[in-house]
C-alpha positions as CSV (number, residue, x, y, z in Angstrom):
1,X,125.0,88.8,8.4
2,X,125.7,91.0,5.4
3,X,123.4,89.0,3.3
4,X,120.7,89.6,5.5
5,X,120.6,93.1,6.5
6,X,122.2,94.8,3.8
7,X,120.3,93.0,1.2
8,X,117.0,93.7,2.8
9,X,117.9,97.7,2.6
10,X,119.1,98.0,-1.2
11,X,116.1,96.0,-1.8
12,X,113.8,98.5,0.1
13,X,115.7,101.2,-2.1
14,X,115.0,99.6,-5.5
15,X,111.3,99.0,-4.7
16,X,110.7,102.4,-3.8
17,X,110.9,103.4,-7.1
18,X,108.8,100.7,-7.9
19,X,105.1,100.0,-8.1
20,X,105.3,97.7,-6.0
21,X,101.8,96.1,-5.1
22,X,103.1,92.3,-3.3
23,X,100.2,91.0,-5.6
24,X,102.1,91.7,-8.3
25,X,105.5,92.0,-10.3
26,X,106.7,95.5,-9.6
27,X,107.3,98.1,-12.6
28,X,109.6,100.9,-12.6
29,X,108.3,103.9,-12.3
30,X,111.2,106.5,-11.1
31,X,110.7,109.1,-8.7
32,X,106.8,109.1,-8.9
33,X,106.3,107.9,-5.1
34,X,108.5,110.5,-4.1
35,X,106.8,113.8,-6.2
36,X,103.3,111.9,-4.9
37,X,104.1,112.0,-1.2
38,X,104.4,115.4,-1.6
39,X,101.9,116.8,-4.4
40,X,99.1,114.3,-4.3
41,X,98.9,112.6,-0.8
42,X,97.1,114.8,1.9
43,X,97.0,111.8,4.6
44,X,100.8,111.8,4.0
45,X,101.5,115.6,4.4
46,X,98.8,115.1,7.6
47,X,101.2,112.3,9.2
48,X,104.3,114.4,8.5
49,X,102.7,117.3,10.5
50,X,101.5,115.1,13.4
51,X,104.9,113.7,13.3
52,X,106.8,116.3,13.5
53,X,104.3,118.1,16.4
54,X,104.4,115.0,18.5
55,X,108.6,115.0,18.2
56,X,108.5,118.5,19.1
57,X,106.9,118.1,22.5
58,X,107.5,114.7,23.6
59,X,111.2,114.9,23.3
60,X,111.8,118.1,25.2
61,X,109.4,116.6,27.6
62,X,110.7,113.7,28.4
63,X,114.1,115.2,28.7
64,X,113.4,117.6,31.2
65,X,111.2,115.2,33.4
66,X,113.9,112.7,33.0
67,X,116.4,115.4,34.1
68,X,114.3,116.6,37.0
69,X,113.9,113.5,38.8
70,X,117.3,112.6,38.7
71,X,118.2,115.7,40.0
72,X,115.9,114.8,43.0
73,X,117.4,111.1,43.0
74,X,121.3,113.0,42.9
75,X,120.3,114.5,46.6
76,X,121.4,111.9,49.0
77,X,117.8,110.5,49.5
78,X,117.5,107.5,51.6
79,X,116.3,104.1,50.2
80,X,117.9,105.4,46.1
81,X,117.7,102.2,44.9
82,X,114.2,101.6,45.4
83,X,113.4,104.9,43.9
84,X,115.6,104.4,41.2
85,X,114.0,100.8,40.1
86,X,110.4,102.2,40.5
87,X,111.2,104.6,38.1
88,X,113.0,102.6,36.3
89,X,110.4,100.2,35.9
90,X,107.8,102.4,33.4
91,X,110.7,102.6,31.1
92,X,110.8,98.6,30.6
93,X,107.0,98.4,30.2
94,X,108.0,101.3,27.5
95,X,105.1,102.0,24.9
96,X,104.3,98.3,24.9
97,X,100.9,97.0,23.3
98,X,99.7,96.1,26.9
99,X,100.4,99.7,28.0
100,X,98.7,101.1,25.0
101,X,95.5,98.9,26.3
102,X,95.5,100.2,29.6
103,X,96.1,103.9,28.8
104,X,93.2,103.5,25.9
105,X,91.1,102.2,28.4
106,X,92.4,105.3,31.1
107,X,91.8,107.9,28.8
108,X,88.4,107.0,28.0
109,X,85.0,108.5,28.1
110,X,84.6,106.6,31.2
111,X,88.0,105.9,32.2
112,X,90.0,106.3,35.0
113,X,91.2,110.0,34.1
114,X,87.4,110.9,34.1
115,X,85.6,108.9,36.8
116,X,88.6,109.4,39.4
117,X,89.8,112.6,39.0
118,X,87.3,115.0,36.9
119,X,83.8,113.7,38.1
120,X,83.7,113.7,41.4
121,X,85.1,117.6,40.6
122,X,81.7,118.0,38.2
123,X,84.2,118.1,35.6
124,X,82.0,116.0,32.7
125,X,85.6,114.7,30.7
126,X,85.5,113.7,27.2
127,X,86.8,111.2,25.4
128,X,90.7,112.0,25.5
129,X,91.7,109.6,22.9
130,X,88.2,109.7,20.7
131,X,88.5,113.7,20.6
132,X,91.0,114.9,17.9
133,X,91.8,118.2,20.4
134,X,93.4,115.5,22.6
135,X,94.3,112.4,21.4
136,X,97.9,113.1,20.4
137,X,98.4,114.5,23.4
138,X,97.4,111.4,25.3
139,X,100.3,109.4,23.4
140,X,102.8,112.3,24.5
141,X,102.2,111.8,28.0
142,X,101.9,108.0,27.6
143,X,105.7,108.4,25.8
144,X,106.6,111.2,29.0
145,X,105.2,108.0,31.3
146,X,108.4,105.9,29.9
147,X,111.3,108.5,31.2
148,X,113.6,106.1,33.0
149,X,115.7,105.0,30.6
150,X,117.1,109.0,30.0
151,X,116.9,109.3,34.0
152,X,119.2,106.3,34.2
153,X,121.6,107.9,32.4
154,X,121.2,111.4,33.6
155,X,121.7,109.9,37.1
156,X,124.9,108.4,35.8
157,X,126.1,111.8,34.4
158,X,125.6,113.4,37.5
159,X,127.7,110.6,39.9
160,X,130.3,111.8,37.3
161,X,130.5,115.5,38.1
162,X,133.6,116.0,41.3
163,X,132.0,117.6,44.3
164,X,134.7,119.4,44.7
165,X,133.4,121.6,42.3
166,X,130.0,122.5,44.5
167,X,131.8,122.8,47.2
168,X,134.2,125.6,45.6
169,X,131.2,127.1,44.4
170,X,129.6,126.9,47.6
171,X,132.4,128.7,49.2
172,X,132.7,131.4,46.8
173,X,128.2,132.4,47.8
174,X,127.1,130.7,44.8
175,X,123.3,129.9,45.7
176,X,121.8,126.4,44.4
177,X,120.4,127.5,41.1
178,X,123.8,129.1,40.2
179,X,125.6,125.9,40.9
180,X,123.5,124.1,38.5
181,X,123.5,126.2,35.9
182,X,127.4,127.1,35.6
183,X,128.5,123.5,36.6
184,X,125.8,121.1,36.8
185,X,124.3,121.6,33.2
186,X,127.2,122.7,31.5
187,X,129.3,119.0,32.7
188,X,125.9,117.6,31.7
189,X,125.4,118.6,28.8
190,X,127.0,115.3,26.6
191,X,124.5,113.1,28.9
192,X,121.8,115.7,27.4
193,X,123.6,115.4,23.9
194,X,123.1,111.4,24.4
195,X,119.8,111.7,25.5
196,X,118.6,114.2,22.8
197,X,119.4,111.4,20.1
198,X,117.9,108.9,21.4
199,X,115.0,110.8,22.1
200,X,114.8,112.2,18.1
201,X,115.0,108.9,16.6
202,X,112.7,107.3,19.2
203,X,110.3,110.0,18.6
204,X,110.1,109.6,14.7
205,X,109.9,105.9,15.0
206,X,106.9,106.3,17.3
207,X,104.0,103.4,16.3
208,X,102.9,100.9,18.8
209,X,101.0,103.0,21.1
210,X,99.6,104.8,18.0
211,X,98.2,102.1,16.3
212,X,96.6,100.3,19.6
213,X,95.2,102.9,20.4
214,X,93.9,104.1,17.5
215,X,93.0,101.0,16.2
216,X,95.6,101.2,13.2
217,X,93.4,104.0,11.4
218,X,95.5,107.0,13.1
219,X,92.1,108.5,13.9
220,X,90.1,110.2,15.4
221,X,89.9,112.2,12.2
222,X,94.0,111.1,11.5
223,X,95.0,113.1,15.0
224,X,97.3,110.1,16.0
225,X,98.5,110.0,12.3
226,X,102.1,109.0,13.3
227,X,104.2,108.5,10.0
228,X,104.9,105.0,10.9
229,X,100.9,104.5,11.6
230,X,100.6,105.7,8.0
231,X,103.3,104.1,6.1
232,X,102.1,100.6,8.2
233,X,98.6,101.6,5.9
234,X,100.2,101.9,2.8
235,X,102.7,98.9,2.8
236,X,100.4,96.1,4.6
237,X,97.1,97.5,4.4
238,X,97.0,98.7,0.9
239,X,99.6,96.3,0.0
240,X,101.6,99.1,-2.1
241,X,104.8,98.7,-0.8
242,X,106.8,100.6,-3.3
243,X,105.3,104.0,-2.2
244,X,105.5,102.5,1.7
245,X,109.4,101.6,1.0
246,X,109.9,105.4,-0.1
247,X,108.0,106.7,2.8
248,X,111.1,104.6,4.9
249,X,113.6,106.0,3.0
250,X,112.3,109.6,3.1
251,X,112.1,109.0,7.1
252,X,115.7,107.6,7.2
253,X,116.7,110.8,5.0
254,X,114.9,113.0,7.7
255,X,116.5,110.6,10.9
256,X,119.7,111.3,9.4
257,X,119.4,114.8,8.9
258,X,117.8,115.2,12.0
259,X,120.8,113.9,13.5
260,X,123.4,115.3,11.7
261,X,122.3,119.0,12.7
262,X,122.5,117.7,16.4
263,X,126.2,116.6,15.9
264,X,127.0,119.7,14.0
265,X,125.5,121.6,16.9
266,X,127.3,119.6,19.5
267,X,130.2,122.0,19.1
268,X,128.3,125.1,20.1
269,X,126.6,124.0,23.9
270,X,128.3,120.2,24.7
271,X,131.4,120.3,26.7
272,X,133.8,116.8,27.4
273,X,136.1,116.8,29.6
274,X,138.8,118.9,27.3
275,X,136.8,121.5,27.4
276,X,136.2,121.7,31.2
């Protein structure tokens, strides 16, 4: 087990300073992938940007629709369980290459978004995945689309808070919206902390429904240029794999950072049970 996943990593590490081509032996070359990512590689610095917007929107997104509807699910409602698996079920499908298909093919010219909804308003659509104004956006909703994992778990968090607790509130005239905000969110927020995470690392790792429906090019004009979509083009389209194993680790340094600001911030807005 070691053999086979640590290897493969210190491997990736060495060849990143490498000129590594696959077609050939690689050279040593130092830190030269690194100071070209960031000097001399505008389609890099464009993929970092389009990262970083897409991770800015879709996670808070996702989070908030995620926590909404299990709010709604948290009320008592009749036939949960049903409501629970159809929303569940999106999250399974995920970002899958059959999903990134149908939502190519639903956010067409002539797809459904246009004929069903905007035509028959006189609303003449365009293209929402061929029009660089939109296209990223249509993989943020398409990653909003796959919410059920987080509302699983949010669910779960909520089963978790006493009632006793709304009902002393409830008692004491505290209206709905203060109930959530000085109980529910607050014995939430390590579900949220959970979910945030995920979200982050999800988000940076973002490819499949990038690639499909972009065709593996990132277009139009590199608006779907996810940093995975571009370091796929560099390691097994221009076979450099060197400069595509730095572009990993510079994405794992980035993950990890990410991360490691959301632990350190834990401490300011989580509360466990100690601190209840």
């Amino acid at each position: 087990m070691v053999v086979i996943t640590v290897g493969p990593i210190l491997a990736s590490l060495a060849l990143a300073f490498t000129d590594y081509s696959v077609l050939a032996a690689p050279h040593w070359i130092g830190f030269a992938n690194f100071i070209t990512m960031f000097t001399g590689d505008a389609r890099y610095l464009s993929s970092v940007r389009t990262t970083l917007t897409y991770v800015a929107i879709s996670v808070p997104l996702v989070l908030l629709w995620g926590l909404f509807l299990a709010l709604v699910l948290n009320q008592g409602m009749k036939l949960l369980p049903v409501f629970r698996a159809i929303f569940y079920i999106p999250s399974l499908l995920g970002t899958s290459v059959a999903v990134a298909i149908l939502w190519y093919y639903m956010f067409g010219k002539d797809g459904l978004i246009n004929l069903a909804l905007l035509r028959p308003l006189g609303i003449q659509g365009p293209s929402w995945v061929g029009d660089p104004s939109f296209a990223l956006y249509t993989l943020i909703v398409l990653n909003l689309w796959a919410f059920g994992s987080g509302m699983i778990i949010f669910l779960a968090g909520l089963r978790q808070i006493p009632t006793e607790l709304y009902e002393a509130a409830a008692l004491d005239g505290a209206a709905r919206w203060s109930r959530f905000w000085l109980i529910t969110l607050p014995l939430l927020t390590p579900v949220l902390f959970f979910n945030a995470v995920l979200g982050l690392i999800g988000g940076f790792q973002a490819f499949t429904s990038a690639f499909v429906i972009s065709g593996g090019t990132g277009g139009p004009a590199d608006a779907t240029l996810l940093y995975q979509v571009y370091l796929y083009q560099r390691g097994f389209v221009n076979l450099n794999m060197g400069y595509a194993c730095a572009m990993a680790w510079v994405l794992l340094t980035v993950i990890a950072v990410c991360t490691g600001v959301l632990f350190w911030s834990q401490k300011f807005w989580v509360f466990y049970g100690e601190d209840r």
